[in-house]
N, C-alpha and C positions, 0 to 999 in steps of 0.2 A: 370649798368655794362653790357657792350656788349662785344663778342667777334668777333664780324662780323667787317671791314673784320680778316681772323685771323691775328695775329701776328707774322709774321717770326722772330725768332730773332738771330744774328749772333754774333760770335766773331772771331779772327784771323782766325783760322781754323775751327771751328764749323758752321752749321746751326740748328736751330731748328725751324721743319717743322710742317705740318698739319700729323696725321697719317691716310694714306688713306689704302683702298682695298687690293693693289698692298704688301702692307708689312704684310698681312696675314701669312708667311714661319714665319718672324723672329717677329711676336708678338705671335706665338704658341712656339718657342722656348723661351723667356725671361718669359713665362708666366707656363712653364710647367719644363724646365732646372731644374736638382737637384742644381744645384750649385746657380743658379741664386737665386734659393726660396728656398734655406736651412733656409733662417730665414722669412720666410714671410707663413702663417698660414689662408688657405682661409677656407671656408666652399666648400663642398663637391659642391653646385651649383653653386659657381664662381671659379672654375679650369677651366683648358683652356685644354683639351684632347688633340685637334683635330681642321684641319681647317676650318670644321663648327661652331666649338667657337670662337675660333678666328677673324672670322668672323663676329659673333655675339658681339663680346669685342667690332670691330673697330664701329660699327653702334649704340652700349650702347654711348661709346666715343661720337661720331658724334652728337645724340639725347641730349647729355648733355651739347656738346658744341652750339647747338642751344639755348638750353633751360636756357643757360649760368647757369650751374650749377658747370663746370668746363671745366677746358681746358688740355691738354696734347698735349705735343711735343713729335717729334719723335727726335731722337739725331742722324747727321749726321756728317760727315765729310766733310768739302768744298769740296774735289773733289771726294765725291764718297755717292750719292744717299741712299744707304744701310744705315737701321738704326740702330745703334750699341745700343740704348738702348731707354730709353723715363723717362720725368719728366712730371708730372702735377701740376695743382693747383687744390684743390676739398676741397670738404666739407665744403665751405662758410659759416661763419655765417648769420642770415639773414641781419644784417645791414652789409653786405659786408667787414666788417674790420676785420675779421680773417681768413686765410685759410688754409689747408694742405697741406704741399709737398710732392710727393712720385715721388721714381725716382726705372729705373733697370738699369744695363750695362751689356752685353756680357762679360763674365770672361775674352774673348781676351783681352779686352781694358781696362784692367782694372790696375789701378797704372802709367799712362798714365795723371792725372791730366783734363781726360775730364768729370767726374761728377762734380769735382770742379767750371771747368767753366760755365758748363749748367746750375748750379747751382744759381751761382751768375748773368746770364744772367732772370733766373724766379724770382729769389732776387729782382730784379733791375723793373723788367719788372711788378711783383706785388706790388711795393712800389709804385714806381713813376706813373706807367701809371691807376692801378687800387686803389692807395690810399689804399692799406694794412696796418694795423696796427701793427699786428703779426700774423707771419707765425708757423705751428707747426710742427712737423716730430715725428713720431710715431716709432721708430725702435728699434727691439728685442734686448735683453740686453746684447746679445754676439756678437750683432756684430759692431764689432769693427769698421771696416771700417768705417761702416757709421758713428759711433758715433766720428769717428776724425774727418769724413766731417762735420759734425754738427758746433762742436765746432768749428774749423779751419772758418766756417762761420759765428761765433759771434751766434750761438743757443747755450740756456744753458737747461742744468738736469732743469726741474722741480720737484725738487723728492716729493712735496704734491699732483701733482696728477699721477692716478692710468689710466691705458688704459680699462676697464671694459668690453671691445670685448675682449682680450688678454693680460693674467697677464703678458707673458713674456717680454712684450715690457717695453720702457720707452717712458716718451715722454720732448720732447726739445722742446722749445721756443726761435722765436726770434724776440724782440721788439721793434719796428722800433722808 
């Protein structure tokens, strides 16, 4: 599995780009925003202060996507550069047939139907091009949003397992 060169991937109005340097402003705000991480629960040395973390996020990113450990896009809109949020794939299994989604969005854009699509564009793009088996998503048990985009995506409750980083999550599965 490579992710060289990376893969852009688009839809009607979406791109989903490389996240470089230059988006350091708006990956301290999606990574630090009370709104944004009201349900998301880091340890104290992966918070993002400041844009020397930030900084250092986009370059973890970068070394992982060499190291094809995982991949992350940044979420744009066709006609405008700025990154309204970001989706990855991470935590591979090692026979490469399972992996994580984790995605944010800027609370502006949000009910908008654009996680949905970025969604189904990493859906698509981990099936077919890297031969995914199942994908899982890990998301705290209040929040809702995410857990209608799950379903709304064919992921289902596994409720036999437990997140054992974080009781309050659940986690979803979905089985290609």
């Amino acid at each position: 599995m490579t992710f060289s060169p990376f893969p852009v991937l688009q839809t009607e109005r979406l791109l989903l780009r490389r996240i470089v340097k230059a988006d350091n402003k708006t990956i301290l705000f999606l990574r630090s925003d009370k709104t944004v991480n009201q349900f998301i629960e880091r340890p104290e040395n992966r918070k993002t202060k400041n844009i020397t973390d930030a900084l250092n996020f986009i370059k973890e990113l970068d070394k992982n996507l060499q190291n094809n450990k995982s991949i992350s896009w940044g979420i744009t809109l066709k006609n405008n550069s700025n990154i309204l949020g970001t989706i990855c794939l991470w935590n591979f299994t090692e026979n490469n047939k399972t992996a994580e989604v984790g995605y944010d969005l800027n609370p502006e854009f949000h009910h908008l139907g654009i996680m949905n699509e970025a969604l189904k564009m990493v859906i698509g793009f981990g099936t077919k091009k890297l031969k995914i088996t199942k994908i899982e998503a890990f998301t705290h048990g209040k929040n809702e949003p995410s857990k209608k985009l799950l379903e709304k995506n064919g992921f289902q409750l596994n409720k036999s397992r437990i997140d054992l980083d974080n009781a309050s999550n659940l986690i979803y599965e979905l089985k290609i």
